[in-house]
C-alpha positions in Angstrom: -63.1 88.9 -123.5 -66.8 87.1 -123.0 -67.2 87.5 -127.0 -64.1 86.0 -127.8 -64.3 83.4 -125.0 -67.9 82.3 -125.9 -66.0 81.6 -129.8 -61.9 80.2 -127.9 -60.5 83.4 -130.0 -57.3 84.4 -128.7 -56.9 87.8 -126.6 -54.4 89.9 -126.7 -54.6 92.6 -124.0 -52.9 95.9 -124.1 -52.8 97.7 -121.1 -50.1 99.9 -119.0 -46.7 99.7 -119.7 -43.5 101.2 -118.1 -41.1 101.6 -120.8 -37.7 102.0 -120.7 -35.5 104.4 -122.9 -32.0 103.6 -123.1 -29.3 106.1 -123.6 -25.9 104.9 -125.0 -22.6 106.7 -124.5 -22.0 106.3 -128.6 -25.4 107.6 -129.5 -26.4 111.0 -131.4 -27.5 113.1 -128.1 -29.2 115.4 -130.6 -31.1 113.2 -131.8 -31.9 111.0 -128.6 -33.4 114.3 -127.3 -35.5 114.4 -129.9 -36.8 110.8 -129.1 -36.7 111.3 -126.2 -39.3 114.6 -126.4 -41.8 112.2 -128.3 -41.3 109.4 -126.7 -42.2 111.0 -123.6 -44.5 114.1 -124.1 -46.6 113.0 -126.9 -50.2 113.0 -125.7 -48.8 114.2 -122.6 -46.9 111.0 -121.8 -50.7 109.5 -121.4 -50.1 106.5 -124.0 -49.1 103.1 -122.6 -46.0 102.9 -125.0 -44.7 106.1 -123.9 -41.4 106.3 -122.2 -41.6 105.8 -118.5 -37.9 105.6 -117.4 -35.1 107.5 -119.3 -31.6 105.6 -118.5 -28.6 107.6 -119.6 -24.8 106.3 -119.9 -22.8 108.5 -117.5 -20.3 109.6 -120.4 -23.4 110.9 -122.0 -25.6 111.9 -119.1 -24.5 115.7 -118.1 -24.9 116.5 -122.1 -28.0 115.0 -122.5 -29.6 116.2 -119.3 -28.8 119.6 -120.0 -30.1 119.5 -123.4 -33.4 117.5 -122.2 -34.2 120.6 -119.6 -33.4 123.1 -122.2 -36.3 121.6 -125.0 -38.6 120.9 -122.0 -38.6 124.2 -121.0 -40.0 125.4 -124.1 -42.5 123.1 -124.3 -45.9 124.6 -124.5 -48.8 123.3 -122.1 -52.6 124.9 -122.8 -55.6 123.9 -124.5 -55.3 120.8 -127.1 -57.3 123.0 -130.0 -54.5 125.8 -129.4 -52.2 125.3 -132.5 -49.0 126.4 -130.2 -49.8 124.0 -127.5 -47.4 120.7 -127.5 -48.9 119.5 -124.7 -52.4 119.2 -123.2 -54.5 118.6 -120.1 -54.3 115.3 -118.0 -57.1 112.9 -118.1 -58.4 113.6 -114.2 -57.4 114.9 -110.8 -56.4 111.7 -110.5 -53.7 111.8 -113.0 -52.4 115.0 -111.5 -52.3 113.4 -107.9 -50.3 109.9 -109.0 -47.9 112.8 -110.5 -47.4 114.5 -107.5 -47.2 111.4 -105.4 -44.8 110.0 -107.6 -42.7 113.3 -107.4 -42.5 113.9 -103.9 -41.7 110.5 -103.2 -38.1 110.3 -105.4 -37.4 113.8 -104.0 -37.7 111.9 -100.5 -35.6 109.6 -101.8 -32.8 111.6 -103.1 -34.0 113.2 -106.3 -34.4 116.4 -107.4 -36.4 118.7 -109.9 -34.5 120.0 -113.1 -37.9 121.5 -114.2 -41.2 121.7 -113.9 -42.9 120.3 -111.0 -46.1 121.8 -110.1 -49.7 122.1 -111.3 -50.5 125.2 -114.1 -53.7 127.3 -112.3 -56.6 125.9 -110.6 -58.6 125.4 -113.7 -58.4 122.2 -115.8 -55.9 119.5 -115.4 -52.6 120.6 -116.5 -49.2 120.0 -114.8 -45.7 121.5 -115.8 -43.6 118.9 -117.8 -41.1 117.6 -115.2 -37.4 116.5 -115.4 -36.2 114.2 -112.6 -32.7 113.7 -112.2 -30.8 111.5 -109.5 -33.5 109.0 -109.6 -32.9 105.3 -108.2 -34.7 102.0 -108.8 -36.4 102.0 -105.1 -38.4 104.8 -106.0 -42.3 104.6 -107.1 -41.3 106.5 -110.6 -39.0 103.6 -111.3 -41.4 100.9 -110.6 -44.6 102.3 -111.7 -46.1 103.5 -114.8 -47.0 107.4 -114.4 -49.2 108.3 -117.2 -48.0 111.7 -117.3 -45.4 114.2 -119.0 -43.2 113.4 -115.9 -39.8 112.0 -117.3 -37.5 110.7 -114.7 -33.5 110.4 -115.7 -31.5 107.1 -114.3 -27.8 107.7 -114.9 -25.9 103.6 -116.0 -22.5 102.6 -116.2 -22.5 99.6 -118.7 -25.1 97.9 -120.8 -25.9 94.8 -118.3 -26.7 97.4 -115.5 -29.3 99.2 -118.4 -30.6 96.0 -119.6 -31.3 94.9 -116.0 -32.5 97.5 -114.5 -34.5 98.1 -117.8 -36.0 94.7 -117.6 -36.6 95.0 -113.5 -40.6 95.8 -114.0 -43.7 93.5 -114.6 -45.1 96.2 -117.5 -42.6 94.8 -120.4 -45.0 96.3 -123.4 -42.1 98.8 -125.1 -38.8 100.1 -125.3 -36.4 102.6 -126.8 -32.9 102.2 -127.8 -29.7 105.2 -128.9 -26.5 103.9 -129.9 -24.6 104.9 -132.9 -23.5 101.3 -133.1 -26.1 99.1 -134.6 -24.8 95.8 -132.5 -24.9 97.5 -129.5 -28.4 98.7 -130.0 -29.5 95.6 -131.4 -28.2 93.8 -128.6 -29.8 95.7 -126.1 -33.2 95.1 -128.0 -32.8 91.4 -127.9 -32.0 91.4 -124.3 -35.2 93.5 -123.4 -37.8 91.5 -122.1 -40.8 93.8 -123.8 -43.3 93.0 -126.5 -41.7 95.9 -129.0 -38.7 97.9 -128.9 -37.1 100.7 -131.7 -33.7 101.4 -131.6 -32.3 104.3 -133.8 -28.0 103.8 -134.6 -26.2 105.4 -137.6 -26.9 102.5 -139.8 -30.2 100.9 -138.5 -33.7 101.3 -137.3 -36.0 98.8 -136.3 -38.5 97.1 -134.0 
C-alpha cells in the first residue's frame, strides 16, 4: 500500500470473504453437489472465494443434503503429497480452534452434525470435513468467514429470502448460483451484492 501510495496507484485489496452458494429448487442436484464439493473443500475450504454458506431451496433440500453427506464422507483427509488425499492439513491450531468454536456454537443454537466434526489424531492439523444442517443466520458460521472444510447448510423458501440473507454479511467478495433456469440464476447474480459470482443453469454459465 506505501508503494502504491508514494505513486496515487489504485489498490485493490483481496482479503476474507464469506461466500454464499445458492441452491435453487429447478437446479441439477447432481451437479450442484459437485459445486458444491469444490466450491467448498478445495484447499480445504482455506481460499477466500470458497463457499462459506450453502443455502438450499426446501423442495430441493432433503435430496441434496443427503447426497452432500454421502460425497463428504468419502472424502479423503491426510498428507497433501498423498495422491489419494482430497483434502489436507489446516494452516494452524488456530484454524482448527475457530472450527470448533464455530461448531459448537450453531449446535448451541439449534444445529446439528450430519458428518464430521472432530479433529483426525493429535498430530498435524487436520479436522474431519463437517456438514451442518439446521443452521440459522444468528449463528457465528453464518456471519463469519471459517476458513475451513466446514460447510454449513441454510434451508430458503423463495429467492428474496436467499438473496437477502445471501447478501446479510460485510465480506461480499464471491458467490455461487444452481438453477436450471438461466433468468432465475442470472437474477439472483445481479441481486448479489459481491464482487464475482458463477452461476451454472442448463443453458448458461457465467460470472
Amino acid at each position: 500500500m506505501r508503494q502504491c501510495s508514494d505513486q496515487i496507484k489504485k489498490v485493490g485489496l483481496e482479503l476474507g470473504g464469506n461466500a454464499p452458494f445458492i441452491v435453487f429448487d429447478d437446479a441439477d442436484v447432481d451437479a450442484a453437489v459437485d459445486g458444491a464439493i469444490q466450491a467448498k473443500f478445495r484447499n480445504a475450504g482455506q481460499t477466500c472465494v470458497s463457499a462459506n454458506r450453502l443455502y438450499v431451496q426446501s423442495g430441493v433440500h432433503d435430496e441434496f443434503v443427503a447426497k452432500f453427506v454421502e460425497r463428504v464422507r468419502e472424502l479423503q483427509v491426510g498428507d497433501g503429497f498423498d495422491p489419494g488425499a482430497a483434502i489436507g492439513p489446516l494452516i494452524d491450531g488456530h484454524a482448527l480452534a475457530k472450527i470448533e468454536l464455530h461448531i459448537a456454537d450453531a449446535l448451541a443454537k439449534g444445529g446439528a452434525i450430519r458428518c464430521g466434526g472432530g479433529r483426525i489424531g493429535s498430530d498435524g492439523n487436520f479436522f474431519q470435513p463437517t456438514i451442518l444442517s439446521n443452521v440459522a443466520r444468528e449463528m457465528i458460521v453464518a456471519q463469519e468467514e471459517t476458513f475451513g472444510p466446514l460447510a454449513p447448510i441454510i434451508r430458503f423458501e423463495d429467492a428474496d429470502q436467499a438473496v437477502r440473507e445471501a447478501n446479510d454479511t460485510i465480506y461480499g467478495l464471491a458467490a455461487y448460483f444452481y438453477a436450471s433456469r438461466s433468468d432465475v440464476a442470472a437474477a439472483g447474480s445481479a441481486a448479489m451484492a459481491t464482487f464475482s459470482s458463477r452461476r451454472s443453469s442448463a443453458t448458461s454459465q457465467g460470472k
